[in-house]
N, C-alpha and C positions, 0 to 999 in steps of 0.2 A: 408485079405488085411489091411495094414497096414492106420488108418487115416490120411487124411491130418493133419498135423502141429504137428502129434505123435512124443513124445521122441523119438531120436537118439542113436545109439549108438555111441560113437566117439572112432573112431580109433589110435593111438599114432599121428600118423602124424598131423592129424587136433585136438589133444590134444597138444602136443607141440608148434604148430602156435598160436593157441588159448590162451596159457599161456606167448609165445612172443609178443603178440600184448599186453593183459591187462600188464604186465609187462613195454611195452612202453607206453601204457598212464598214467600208475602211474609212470612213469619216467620223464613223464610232469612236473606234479606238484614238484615233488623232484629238476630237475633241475631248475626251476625257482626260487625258493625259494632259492638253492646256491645261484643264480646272483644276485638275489633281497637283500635278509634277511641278506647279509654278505655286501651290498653296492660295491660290483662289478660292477653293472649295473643299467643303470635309467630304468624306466619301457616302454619308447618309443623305449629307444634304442636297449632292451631284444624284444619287440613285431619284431620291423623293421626287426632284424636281424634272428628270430627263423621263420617269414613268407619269408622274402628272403632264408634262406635256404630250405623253404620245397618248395618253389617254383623249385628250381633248381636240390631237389630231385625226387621231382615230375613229373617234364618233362622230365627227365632223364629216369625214370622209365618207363613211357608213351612210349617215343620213341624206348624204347630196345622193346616193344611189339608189335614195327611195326604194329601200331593201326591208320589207314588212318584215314584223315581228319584232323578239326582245336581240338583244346582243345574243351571243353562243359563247360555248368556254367551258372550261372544268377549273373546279379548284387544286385539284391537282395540277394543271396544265400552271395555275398562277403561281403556286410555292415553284414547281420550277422556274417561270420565268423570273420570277424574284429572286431565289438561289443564284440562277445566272446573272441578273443585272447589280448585284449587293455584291458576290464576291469580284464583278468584272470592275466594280468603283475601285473595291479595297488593292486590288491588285497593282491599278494601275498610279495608286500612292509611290510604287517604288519601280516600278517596272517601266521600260521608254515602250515608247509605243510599238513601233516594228515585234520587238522580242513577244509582247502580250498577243498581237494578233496572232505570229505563229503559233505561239502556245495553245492559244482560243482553239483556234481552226485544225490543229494536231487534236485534240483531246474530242473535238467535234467531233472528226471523222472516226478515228479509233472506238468511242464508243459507239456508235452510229456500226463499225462493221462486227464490232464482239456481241452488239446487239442482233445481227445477222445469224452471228456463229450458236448464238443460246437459242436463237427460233430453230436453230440447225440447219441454217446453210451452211453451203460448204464452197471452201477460197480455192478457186487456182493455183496452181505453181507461181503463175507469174502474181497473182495477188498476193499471197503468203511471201514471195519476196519483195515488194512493193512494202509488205506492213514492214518484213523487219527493217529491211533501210530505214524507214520513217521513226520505225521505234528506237534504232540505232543512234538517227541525227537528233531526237530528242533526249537522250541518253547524252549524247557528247555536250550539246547546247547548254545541260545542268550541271557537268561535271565539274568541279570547284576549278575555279582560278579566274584569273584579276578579270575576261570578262564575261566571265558568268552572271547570269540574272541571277540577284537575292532572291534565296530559296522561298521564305514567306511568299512574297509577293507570287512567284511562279507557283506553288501550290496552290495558291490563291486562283490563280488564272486557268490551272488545270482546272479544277472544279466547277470556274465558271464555264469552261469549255462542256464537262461531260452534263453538266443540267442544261447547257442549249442543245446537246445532244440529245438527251432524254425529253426534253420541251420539243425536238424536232418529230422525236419520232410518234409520240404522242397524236400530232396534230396530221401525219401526214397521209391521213383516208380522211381528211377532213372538205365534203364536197364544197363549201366555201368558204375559205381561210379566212376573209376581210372580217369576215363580223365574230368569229371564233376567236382571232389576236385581238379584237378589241376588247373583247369579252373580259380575256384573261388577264391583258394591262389595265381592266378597272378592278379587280377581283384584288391583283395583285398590288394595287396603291396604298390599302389601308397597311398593308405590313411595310411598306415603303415609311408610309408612316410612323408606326411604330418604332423603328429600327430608327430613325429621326429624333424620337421621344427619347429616346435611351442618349443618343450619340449627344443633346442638346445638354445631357447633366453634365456631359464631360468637354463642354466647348466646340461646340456645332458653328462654324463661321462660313460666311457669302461673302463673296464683293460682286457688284455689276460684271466683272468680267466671267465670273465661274457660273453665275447665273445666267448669261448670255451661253458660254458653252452650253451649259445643260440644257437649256428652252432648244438650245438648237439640235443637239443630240438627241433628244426626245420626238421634238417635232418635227424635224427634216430625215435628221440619218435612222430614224427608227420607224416614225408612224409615214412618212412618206414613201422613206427605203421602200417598206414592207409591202407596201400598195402598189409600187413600181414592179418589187419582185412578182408577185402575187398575178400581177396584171401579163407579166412575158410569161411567165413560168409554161404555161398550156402551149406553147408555141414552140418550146423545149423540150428533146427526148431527155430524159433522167441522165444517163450518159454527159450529153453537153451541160444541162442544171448542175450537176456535181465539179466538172472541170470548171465552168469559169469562174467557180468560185477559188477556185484556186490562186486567180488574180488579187484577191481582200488582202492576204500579207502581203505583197510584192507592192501594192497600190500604197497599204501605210508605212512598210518601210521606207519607201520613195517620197511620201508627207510626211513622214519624219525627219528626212535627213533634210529636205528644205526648208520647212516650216517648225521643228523644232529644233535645227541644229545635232541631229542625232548619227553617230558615227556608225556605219558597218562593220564589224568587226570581223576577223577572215574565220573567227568560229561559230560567228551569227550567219555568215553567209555560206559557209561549208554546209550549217545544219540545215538552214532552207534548203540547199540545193535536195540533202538529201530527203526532208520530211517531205517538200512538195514534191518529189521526183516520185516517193515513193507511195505517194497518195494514189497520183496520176496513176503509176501499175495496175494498184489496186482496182481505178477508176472502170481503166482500158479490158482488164482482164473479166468485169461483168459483162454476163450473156444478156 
């Protein structure tokens, strides 16, 4: 008999979903960075518009599964996902895309495991060296010089990492997430809005193309992503759901370097090595 949380084998079908969901959330980062990084779009008016459309994705979606009742959600759950989607626009004002997702996905996992460490579990050898490389190659990736990410923007990105952290952990005894995410992307548009209202006294602009980014950010790489995820997710032991997430940086630095022109730098790719190398430790080393 097989152990609980043993390796899977995966089949094409939940191989191929699985490489469309990571695919849309490194579709995140890339479309933002269009609207942002080319001045398309201010970063209230990218949030407003990428959480209005996954709202209307999302209920969309909901309703064709002829799933009784009202939406589900916490308000808590929506300040975080707003925290995350607000500071993940401002961020990616100055940050290239590759650099943001690391950052994202380092800050995810790290609180995701200190949030382990305060319920009081307790890390392996091989986990506890797993974090500090990771903490190490994020320590190097900030440290000043000609290419280090602009400190704002990367703090910026940290925090939007540790509120999808804290929005992850929140939700995950949640018996069905579909109508729970929808819940919380409508919960969380009015402040979308408001943070619109404010950014509009000080020169809020659009054009067709940053608008296009965000309808599509919203509606594809977030309310479809999510349904995609959501949908393999049961088919995956926690084990494999944690690793191939792992592929989200590696997907947008590679949509970055073709589709925005964006260079690797040997201290951007040293810190990957090390941040994701030492996620994975940490991955490999739960029981």
């Amino acid at each position: 008999m097989r152990a609980p949380g043993a390796s899977r084998r995966l089949d094409a079908r939940v191989l191929v979903l699985t490489s469309a969901a990571m695919a849309a959330f490194a579709a995140n980062s890339l479309l933002c960075r269009l609207a942002l990084g080319r001045g398309d779009m201010d970063p209230a008016s990218f949030t407003l518009v990428r959480l209005g459309a996954a709202v209307l994705t999302l209920c969309a979606i909901v309703a064709l599964r002829r799933t009784t009742g009202p939406l589900r959600g916490t308000w808590r759950g929506a300040v975080a996902l707003f925290a995350y989607a607000a500071a993940f626009s401002w961020a990616y004002v100055a940050l290239p895309a590759s650099t943001g997702a690391l950052l994202l996905f380092g800050a995810v996992q790290g609180t995701m495991v200190m949030a382990g460490r305060l319920r009081g579990e307790r890390l392996a050898r091989m986990q506890w060296t797993g974090f500090l490389v990771a903490l190490g190659g994020l320590i190097v990736l900030l440290l000043p010089g000609v290419s280090a990410p602009p400190i704002p923007g990367a703090l910026l990105m940290l925090a939007a990492g540790v509120a999808w952290g804290v929005y992850s952990l929140m939700g995950r005894d949640a018996v069905d997430p579909l109508p729970e995410t929808a819940g919380n992307f409508l919960r969380a548009f009015p402040m979308a809005v408001a943070a619109f209202a404010l950014a509009a006294m000080t020169g809020a602009h659009q054009t067709m193309d940053g608008l296009l980014y965000a309808v599509l950010s919203g509606a594809v790489a977030s309310g479809v992503g999510y349904t995609i995820w959501y949908a393999v997710l049961p088919a995956l032991s926690s084990v494999q759901a944690a690793s191939v997430q792992l592929s989200v940086p590696v997907l947008t630095a590679l949509a970055g370097t073709l589709a925005l022109g964006e260079s690797l730098s040997l201290r951007l790719t040293g810190s990957s090595v090390a941040i994701l190398g030492g996620i994975a430790l940490v991955i490999r080393g739960r029981r």
